[in-house]
PDB file of the backbone (N, CA, C, O) and the ligand in Angstrom, with CONECT records:
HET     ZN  A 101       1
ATOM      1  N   UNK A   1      33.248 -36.141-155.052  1.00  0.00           N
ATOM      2  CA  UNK A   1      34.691 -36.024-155.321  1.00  0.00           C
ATOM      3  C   UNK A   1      35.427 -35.705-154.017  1.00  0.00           C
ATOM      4  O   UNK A   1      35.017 -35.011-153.086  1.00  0.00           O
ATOM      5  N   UNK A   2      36.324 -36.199-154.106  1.00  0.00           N
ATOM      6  CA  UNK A   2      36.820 -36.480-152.691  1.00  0.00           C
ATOM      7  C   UNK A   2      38.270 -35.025-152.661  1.00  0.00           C
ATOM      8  O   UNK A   2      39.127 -34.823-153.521  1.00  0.00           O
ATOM      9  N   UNK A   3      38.061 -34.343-151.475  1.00  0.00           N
ATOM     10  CA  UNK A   3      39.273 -33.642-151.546  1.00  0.00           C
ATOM     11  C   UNK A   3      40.574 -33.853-151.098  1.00  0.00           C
ATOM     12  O   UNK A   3      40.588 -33.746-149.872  1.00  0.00           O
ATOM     13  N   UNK A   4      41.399 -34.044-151.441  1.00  0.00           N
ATOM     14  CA  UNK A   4      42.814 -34.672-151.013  1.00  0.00           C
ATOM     15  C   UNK A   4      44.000 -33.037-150.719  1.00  0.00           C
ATOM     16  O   UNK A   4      44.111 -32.023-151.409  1.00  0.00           O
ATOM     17  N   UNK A   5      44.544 -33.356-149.694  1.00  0.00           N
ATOM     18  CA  UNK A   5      45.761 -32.221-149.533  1.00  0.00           C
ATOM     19  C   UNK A   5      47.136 -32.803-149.677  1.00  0.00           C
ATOM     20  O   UNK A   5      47.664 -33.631-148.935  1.00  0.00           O
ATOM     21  N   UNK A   6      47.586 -32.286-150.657  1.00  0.00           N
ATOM     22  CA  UNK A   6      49.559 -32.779-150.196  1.00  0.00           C
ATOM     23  C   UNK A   6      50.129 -32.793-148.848  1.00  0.00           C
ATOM     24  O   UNK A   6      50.327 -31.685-148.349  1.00  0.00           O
ATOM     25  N   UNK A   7      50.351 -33.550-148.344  1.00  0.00           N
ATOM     26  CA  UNK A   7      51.077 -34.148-147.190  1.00  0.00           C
ATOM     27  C   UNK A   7      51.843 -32.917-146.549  1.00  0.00           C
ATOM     28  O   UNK A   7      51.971 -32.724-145.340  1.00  0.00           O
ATOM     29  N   UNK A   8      52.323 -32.128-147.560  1.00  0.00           N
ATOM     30  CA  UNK A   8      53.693 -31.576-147.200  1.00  0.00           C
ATOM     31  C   UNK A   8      52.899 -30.097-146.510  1.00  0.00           C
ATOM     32  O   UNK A   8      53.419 -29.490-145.574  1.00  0.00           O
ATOM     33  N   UNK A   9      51.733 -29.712-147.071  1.00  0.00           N
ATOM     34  CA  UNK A   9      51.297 -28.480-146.992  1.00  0.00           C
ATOM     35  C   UNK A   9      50.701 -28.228-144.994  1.00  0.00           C
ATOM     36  O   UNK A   9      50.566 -27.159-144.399  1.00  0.00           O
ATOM     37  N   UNK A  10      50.504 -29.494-144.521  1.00  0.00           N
ATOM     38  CA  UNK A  10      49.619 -29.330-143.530  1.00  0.00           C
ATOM     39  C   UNK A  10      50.519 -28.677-142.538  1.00  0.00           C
ATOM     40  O   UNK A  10      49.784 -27.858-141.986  1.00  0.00           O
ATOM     41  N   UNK A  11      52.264 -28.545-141.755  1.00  0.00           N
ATOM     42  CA  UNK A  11      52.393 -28.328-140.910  1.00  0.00           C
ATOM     43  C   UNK A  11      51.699 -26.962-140.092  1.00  0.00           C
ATOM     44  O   UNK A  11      50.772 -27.024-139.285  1.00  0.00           O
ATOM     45  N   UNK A  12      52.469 -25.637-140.571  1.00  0.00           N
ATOM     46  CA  UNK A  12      52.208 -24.251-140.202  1.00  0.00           C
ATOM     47  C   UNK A  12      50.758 -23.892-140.104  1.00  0.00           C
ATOM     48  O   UNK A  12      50.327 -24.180-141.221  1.00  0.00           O
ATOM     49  N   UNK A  13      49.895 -23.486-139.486  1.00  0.00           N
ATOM     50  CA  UNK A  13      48.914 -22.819-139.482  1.00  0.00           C
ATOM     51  C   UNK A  13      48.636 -21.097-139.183  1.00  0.00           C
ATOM     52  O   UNK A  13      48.448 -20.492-138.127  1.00  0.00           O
ATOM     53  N   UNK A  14      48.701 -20.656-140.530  1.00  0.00           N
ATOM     54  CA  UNK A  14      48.667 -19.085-140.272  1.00  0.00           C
ATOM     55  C   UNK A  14      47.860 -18.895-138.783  1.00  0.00           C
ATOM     56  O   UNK A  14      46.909 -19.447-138.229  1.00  0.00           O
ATOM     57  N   UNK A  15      48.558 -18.075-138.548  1.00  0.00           N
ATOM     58  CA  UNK A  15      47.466 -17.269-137.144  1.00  0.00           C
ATOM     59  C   UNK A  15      48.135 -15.620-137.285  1.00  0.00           C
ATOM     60  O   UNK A  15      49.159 -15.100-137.725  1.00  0.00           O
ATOM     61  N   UNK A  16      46.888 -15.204-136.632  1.00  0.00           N
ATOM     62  CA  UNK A  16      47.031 -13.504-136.847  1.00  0.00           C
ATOM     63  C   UNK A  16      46.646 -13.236-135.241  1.00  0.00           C
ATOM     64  O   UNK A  16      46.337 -13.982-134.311  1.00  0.00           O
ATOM     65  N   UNK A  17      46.879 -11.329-135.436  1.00  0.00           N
ATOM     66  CA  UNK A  17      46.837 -10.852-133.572  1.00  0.00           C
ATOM     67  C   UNK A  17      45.677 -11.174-132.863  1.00  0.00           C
ATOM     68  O   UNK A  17      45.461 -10.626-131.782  1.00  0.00           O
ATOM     69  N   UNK A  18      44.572 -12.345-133.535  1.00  0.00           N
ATOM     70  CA  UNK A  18      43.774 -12.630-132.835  1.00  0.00           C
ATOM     71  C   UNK A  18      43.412 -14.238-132.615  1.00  0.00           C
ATOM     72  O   UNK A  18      43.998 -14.989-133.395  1.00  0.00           O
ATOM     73  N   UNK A  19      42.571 -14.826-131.706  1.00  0.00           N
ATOM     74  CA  UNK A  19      42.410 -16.071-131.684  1.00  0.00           C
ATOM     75  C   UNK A  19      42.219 -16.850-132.928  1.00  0.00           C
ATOM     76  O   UNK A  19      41.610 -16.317-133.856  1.00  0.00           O
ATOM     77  N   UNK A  20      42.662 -18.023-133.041  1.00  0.00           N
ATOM     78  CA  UNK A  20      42.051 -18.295-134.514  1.00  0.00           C
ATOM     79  C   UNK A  20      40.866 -19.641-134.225  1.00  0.00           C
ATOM     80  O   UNK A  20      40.612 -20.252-133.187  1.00  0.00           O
ATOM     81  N   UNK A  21      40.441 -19.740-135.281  1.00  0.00           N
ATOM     82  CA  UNK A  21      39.646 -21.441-135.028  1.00  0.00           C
ATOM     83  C   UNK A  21      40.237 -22.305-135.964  1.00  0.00           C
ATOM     84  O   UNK A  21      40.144 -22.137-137.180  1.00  0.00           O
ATOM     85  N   UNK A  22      40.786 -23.139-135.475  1.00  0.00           N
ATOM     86  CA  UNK A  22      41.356 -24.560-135.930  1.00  0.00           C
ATOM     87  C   UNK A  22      41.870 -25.743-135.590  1.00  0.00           C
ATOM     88  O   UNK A  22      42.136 -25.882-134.396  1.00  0.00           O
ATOM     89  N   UNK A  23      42.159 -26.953-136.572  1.00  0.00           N
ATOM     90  CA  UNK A  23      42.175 -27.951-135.931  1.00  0.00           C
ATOM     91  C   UNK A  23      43.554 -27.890-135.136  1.00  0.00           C
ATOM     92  O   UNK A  23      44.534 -27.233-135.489  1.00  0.00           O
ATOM     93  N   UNK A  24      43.438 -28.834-133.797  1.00  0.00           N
ATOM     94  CA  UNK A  24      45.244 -28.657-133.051  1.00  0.00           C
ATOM     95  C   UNK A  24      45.803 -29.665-133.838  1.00  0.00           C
ATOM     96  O   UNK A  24      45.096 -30.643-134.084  1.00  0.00           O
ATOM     97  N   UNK A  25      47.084 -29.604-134.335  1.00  0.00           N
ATOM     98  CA  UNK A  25      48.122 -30.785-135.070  1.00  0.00           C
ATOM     99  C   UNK A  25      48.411 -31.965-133.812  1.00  0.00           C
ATOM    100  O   UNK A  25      48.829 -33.079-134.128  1.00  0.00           O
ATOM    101  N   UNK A  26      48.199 -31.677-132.656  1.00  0.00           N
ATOM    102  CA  UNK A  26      48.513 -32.312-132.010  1.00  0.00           C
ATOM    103  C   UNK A  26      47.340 -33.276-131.107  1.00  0.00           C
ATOM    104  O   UNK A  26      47.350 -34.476-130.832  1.00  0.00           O
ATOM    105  N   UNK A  27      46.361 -32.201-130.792  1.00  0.00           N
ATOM    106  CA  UNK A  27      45.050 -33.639-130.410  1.00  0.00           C
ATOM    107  C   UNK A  27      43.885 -33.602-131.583  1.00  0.00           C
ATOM    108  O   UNK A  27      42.738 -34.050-131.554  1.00  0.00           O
ATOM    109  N   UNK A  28      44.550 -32.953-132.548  1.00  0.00           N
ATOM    110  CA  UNK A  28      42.959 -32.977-133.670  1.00  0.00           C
ATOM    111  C   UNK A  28      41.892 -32.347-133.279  1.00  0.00           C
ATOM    112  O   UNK A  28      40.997 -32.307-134.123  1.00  0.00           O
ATOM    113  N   UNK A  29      41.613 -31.660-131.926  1.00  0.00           N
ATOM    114  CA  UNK A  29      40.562 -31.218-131.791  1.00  0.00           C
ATOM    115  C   UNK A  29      40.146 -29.639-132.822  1.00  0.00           C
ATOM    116  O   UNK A  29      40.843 -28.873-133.488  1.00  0.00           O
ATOM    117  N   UNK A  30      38.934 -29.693-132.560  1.00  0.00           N
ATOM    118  CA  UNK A  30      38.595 -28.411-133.300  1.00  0.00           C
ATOM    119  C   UNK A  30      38.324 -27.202-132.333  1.00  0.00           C
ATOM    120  O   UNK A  30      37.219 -26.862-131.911  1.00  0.00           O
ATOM    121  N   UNK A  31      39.790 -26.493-132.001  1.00  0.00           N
ATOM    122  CA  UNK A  31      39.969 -25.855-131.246  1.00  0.00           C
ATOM    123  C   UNK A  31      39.979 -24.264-131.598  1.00  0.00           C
ATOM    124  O   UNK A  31      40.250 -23.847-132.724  1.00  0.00           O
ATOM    125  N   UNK A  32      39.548 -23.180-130.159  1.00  0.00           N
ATOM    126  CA  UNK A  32      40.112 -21.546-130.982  1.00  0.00           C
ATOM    127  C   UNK A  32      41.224 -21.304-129.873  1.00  0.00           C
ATOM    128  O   UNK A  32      40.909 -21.179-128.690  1.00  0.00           O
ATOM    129  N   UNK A  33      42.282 -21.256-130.225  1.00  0.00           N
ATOM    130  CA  UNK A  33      43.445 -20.888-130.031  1.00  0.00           C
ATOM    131  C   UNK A  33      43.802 -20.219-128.912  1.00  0.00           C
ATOM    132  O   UNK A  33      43.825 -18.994-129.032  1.00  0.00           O
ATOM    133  N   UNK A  34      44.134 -20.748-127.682  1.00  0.00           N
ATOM    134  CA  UNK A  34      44.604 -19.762-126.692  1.00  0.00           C
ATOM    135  C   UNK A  34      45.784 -18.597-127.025  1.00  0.00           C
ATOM    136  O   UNK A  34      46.832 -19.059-127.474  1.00  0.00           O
ATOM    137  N   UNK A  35      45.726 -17.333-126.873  1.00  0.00           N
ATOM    138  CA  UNK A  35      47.290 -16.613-127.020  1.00  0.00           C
ATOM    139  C   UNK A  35      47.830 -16.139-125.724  1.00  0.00           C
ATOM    140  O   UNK A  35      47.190 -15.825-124.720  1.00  0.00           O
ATOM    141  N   UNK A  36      49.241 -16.137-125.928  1.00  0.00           N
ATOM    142  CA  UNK A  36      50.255 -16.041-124.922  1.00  0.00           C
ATOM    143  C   UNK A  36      51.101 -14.822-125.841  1.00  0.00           C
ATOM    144  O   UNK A  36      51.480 -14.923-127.008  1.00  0.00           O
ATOM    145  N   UNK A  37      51.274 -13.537-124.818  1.00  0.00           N
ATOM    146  CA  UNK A  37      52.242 -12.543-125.730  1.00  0.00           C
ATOM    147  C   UNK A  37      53.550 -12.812-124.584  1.00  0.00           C
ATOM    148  O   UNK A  37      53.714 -12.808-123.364  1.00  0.00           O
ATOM    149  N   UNK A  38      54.300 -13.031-125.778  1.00  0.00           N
ATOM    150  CA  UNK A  38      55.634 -12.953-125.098  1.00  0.00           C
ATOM    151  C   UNK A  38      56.904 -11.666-125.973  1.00  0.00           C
ATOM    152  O   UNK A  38      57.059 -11.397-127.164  1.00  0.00           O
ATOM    153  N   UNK A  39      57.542 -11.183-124.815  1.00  0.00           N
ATOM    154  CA  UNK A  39      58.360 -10.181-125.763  1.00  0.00           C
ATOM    155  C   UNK A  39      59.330 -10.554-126.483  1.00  0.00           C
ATOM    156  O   UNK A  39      59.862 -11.653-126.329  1.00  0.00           O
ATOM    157  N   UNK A  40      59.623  -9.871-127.190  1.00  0.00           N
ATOM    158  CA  UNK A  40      60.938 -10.425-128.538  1.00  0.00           C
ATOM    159  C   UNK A  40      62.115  -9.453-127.793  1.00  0.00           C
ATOM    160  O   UNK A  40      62.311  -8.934-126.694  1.00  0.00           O
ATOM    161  N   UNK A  41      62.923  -9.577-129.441  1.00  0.00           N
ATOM    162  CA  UNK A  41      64.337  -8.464-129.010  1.00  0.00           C
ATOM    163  C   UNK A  41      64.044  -7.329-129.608  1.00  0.00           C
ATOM    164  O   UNK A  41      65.079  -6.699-129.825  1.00  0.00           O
ATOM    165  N   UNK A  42      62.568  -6.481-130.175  1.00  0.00           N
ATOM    166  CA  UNK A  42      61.989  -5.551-130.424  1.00  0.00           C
ATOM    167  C   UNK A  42      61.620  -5.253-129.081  1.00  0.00           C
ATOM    168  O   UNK A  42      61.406  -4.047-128.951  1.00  0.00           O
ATOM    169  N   UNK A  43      61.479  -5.862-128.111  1.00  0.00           N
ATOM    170  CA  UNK A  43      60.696  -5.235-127.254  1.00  0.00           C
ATOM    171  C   UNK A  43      61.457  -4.748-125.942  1.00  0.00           C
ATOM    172  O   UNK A  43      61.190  -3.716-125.328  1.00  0.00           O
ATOM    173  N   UNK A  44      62.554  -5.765-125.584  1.00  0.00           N
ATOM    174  CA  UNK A  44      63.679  -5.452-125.110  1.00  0.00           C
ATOM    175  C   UNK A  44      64.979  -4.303-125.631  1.00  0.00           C
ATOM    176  O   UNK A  44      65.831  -3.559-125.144  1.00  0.00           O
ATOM    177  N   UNK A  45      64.553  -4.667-126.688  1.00  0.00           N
ATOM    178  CA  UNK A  45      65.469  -2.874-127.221  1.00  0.00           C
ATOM    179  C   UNK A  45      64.471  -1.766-127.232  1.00  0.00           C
ATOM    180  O   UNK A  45      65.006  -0.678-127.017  1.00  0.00           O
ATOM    181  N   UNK A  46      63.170  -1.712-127.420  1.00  0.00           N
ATOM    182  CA  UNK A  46      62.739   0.026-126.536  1.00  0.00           C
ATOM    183  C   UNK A  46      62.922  -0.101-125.305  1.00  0.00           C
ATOM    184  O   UNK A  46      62.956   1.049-124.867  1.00  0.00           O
ATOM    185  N   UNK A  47      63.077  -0.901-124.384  1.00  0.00           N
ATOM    186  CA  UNK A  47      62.627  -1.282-123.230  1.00  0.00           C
ATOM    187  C   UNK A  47      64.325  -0.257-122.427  1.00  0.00           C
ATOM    188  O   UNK A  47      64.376   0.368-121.367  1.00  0.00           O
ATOM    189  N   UNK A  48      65.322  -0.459-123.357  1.00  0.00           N
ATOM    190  CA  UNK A  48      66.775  -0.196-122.929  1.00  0.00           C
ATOM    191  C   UNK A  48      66.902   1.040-123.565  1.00  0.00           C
ATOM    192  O   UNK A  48      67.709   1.810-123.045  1.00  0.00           O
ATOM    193  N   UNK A  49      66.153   1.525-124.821  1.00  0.00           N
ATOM    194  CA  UNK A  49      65.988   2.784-125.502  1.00  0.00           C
ATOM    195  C   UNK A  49      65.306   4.087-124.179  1.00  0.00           C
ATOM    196  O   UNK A  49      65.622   5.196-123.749  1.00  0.00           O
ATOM    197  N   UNK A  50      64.319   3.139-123.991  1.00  0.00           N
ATOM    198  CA  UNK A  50      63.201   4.278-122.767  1.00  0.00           C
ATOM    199  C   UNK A  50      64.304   4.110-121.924  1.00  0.00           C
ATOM    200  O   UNK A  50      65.015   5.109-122.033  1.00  0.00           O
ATOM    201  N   UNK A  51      64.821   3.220-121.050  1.00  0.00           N
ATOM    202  CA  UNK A  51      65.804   3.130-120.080  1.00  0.00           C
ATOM    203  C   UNK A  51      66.831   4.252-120.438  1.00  0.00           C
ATOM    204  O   UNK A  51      66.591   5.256-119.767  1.00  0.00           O
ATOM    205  N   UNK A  52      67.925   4.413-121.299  1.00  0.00           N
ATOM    206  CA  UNK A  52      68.500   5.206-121.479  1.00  0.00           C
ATOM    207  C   UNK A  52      68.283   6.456-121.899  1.00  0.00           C
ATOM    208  O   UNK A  52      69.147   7.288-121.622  1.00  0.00           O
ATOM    209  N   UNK A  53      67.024   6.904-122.699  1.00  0.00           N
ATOM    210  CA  UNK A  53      66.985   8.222-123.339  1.00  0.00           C
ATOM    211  C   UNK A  53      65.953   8.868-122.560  1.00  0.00           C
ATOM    212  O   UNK A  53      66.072  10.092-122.501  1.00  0.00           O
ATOM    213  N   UNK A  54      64.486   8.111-121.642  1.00  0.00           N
ATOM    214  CA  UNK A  54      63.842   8.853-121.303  1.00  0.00           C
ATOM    215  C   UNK A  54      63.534   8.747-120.042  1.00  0.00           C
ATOM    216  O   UNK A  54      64.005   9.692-119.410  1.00  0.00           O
ATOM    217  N   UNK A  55      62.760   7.770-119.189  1.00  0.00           N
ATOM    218  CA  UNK A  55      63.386   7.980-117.612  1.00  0.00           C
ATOM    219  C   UNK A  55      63.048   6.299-117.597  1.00  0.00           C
ATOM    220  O   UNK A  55      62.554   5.640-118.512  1.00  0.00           O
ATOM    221  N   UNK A  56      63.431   5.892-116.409  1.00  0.00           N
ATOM    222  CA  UNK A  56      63.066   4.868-116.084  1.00  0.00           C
ATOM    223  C   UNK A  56      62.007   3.685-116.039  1.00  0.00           C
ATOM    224  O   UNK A  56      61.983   2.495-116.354  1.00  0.00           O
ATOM    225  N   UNK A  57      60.720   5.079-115.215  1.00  0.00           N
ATOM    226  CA  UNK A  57      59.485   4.367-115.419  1.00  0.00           C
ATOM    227  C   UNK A  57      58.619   3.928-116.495  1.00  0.00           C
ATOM    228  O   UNK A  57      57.606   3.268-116.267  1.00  0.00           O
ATOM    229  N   UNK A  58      59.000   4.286-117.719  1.00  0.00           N
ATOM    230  CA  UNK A  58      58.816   3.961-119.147  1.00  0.00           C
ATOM    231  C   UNK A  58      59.101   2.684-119.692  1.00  0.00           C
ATOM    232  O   UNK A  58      58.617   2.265-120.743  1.00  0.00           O
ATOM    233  N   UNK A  59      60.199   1.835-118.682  1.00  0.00           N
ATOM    234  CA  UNK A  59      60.257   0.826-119.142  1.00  0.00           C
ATOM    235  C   UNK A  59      59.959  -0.534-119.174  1.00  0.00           C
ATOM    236  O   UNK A  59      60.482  -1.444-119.818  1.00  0.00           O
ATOM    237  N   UNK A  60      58.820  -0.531-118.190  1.00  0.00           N
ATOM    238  CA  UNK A  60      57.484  -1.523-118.079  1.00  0.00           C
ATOM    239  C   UNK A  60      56.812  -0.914-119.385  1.00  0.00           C
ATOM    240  O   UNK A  60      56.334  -1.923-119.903  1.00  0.00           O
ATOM    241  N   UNK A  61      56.556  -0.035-120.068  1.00  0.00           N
ATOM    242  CA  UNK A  61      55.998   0.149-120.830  1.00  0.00           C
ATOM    243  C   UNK A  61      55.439  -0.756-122.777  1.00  0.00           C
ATOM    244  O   UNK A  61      54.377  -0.917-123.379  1.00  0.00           O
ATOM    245  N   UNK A  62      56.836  -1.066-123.026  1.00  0.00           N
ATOM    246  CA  UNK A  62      56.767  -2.322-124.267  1.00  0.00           C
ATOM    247  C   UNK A  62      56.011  -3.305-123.719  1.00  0.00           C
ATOM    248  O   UNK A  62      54.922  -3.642-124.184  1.00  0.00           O
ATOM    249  N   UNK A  63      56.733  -3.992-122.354  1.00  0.00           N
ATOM    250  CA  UNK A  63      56.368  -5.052-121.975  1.00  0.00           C
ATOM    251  C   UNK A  63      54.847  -4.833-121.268  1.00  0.00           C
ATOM    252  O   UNK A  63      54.691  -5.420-120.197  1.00  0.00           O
ATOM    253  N   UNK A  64      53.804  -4.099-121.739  1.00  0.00           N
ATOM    254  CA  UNK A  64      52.271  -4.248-121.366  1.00  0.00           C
ATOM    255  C   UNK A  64      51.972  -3.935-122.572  1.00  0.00           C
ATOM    256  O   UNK A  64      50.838  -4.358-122.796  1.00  0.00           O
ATOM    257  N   UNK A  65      52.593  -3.182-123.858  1.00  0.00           N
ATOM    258  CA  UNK A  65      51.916  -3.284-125.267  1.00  0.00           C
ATOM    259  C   UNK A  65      51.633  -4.383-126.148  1.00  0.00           C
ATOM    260  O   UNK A  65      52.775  -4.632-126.535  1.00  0.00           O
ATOM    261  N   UNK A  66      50.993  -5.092-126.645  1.00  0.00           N
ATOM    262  CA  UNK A  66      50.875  -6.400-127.315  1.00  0.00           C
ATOM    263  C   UNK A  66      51.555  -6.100-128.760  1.00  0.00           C
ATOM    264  O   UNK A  66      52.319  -6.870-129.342  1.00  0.00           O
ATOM    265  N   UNK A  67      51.118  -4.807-129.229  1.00  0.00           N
ATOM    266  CA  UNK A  67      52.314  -4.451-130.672  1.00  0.00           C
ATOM    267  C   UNK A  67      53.784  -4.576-130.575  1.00  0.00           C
ATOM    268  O   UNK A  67      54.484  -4.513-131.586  1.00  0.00           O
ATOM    269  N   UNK A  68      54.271  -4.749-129.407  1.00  0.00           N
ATOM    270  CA  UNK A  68      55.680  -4.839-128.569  1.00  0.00           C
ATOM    271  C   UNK A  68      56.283  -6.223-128.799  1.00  0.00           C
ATOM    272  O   UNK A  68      57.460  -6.527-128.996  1.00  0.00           O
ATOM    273  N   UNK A  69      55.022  -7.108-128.717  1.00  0.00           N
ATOM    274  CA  UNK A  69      55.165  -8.329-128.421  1.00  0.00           C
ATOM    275  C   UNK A  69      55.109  -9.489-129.403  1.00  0.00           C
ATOM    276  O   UNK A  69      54.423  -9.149-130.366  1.00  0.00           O
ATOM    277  N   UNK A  70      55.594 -10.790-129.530  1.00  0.00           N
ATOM    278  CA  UNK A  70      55.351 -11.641-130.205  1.00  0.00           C
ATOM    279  C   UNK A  70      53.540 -12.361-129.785  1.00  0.00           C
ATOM    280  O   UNK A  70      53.110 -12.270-128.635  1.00  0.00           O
ATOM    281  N   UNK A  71      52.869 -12.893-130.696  1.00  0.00           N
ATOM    282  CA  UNK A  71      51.519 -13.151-129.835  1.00  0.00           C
ATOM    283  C   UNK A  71      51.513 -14.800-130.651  1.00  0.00           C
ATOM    284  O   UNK A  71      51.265 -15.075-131.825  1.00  0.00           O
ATOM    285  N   UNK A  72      51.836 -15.573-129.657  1.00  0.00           N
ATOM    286  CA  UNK A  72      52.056 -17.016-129.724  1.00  0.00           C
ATOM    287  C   UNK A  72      50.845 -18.075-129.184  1.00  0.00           C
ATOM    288  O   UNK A  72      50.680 -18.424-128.015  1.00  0.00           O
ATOM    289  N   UNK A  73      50.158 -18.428-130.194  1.00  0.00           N
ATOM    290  CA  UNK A  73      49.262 -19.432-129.927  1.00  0.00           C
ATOM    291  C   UNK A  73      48.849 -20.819-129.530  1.00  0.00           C
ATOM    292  O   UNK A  73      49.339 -21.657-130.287  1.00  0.00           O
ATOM    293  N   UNK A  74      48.001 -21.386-128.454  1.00  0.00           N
ATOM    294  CA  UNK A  74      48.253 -22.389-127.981  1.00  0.00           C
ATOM    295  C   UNK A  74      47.053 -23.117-127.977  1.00  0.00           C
ATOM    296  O   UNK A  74      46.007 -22.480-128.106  1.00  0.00           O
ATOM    297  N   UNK A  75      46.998 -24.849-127.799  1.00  0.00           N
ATOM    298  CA  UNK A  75      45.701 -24.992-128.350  1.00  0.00           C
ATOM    299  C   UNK A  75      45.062 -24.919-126.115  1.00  0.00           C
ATOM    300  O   UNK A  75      45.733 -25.050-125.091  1.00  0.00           O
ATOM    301  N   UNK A  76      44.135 -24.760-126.248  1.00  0.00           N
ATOM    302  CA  UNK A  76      43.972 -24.616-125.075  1.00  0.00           C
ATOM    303  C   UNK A  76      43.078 -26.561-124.717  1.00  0.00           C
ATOM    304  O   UNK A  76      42.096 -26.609-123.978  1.00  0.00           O
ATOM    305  N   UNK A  77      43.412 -27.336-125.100  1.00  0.00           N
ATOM    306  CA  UNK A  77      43.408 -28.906-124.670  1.00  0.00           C
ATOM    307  C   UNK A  77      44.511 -29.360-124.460  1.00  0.00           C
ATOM    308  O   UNK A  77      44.723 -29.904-123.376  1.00  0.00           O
ATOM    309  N   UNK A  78      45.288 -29.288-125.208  1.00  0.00           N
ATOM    310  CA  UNK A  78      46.595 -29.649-124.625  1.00  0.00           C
ATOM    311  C   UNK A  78      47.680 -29.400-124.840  1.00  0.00           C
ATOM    312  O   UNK A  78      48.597 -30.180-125.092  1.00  0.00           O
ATOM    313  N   UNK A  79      47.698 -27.900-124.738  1.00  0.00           N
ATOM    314  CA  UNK A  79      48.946 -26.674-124.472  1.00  0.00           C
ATOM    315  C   UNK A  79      49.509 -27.004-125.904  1.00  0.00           C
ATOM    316  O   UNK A  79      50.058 -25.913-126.064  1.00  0.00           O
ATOM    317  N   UNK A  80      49.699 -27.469-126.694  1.00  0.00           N
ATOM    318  CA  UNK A  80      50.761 -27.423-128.096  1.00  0.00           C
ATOM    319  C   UNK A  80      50.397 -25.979-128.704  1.00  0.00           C
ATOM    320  O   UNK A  80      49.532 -25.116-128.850  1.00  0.00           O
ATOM    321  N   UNK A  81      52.150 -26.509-129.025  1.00  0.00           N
ATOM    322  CA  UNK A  81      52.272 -24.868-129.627  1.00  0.00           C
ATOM    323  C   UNK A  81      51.617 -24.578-131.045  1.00  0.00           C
ATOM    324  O   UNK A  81      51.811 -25.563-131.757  1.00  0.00           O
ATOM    325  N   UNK A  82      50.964 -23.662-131.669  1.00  0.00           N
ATOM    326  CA  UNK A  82      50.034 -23.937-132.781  1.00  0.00           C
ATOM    327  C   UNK A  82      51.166 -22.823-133.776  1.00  0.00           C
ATOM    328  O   UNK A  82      52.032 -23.285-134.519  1.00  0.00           O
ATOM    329  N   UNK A  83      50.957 -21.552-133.615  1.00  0.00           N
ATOM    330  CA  UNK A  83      51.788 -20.767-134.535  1.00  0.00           C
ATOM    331  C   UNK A  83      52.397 -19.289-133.669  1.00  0.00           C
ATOM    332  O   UNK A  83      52.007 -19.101-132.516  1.00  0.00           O
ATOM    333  N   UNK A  84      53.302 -18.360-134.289  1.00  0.00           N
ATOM    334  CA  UNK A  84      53.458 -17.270-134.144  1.00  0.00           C
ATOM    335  C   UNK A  84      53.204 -16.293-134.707  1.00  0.00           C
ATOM    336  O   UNK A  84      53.581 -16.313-135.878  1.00  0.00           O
ATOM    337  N   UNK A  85      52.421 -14.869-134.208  1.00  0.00           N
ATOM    338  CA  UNK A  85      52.307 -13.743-134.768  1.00  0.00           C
ATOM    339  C   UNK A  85      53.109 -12.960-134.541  1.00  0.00           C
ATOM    340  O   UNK A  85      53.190 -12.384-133.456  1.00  0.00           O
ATOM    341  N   UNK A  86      53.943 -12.750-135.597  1.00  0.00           N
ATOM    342  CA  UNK A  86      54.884 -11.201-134.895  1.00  0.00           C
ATOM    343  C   UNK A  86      54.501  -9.998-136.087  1.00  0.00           C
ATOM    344  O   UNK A  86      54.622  -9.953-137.312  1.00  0.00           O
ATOM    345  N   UNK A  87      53.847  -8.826-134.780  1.00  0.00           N
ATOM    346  CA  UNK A  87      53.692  -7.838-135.383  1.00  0.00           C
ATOM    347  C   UNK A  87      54.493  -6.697-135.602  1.00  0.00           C
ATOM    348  O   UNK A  87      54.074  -5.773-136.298  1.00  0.00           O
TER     349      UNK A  87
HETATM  350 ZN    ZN A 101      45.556 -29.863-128.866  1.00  0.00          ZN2+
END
């Protein structure tokens, strides 16, 4: 018996704060997921919070936490963007 998927279901591929294994939408390979953390506007508002309320040097601080950060996955064959984790 043959398994069939609705067309409509395939775009998004869950991904979580860690690598995932799956196929890329874009070369089909059966890839595990490069991640790239990039910061949001969560991370830029402690970033201006520490700046203003506690001293300065605190505010490299978001921007080296990965909980700070969006964690955006890539297929590592040919860079397409796969999904976003925001924690
Ligand atoms: Zn790919």
């Amino acid at each position: 018996m043959a398994t069939t998927y609705p067309a409509a279901v395939q775009q998004s591929i869950p991904v979580g704060p860690e690598p995932v294994r799956c196929v890329c939408p874009s070369c089909g390979a059966q890839i595990i997921s490069k991640m790239k953390y990039e910061p949001t506007t969560k991370t830029h508002l402690i970033a201006l919070l520490l700046c203003c309320c506690i001293c300065w040097p605190c505010v490299c601080l978001p921007y080296c936490m990965d909980s700070c950060q969006n964690a955006n996955h890539y297929c590592p064959n040919c860079d397409a963007f796969i999904g976003t984790y925001q924690s």
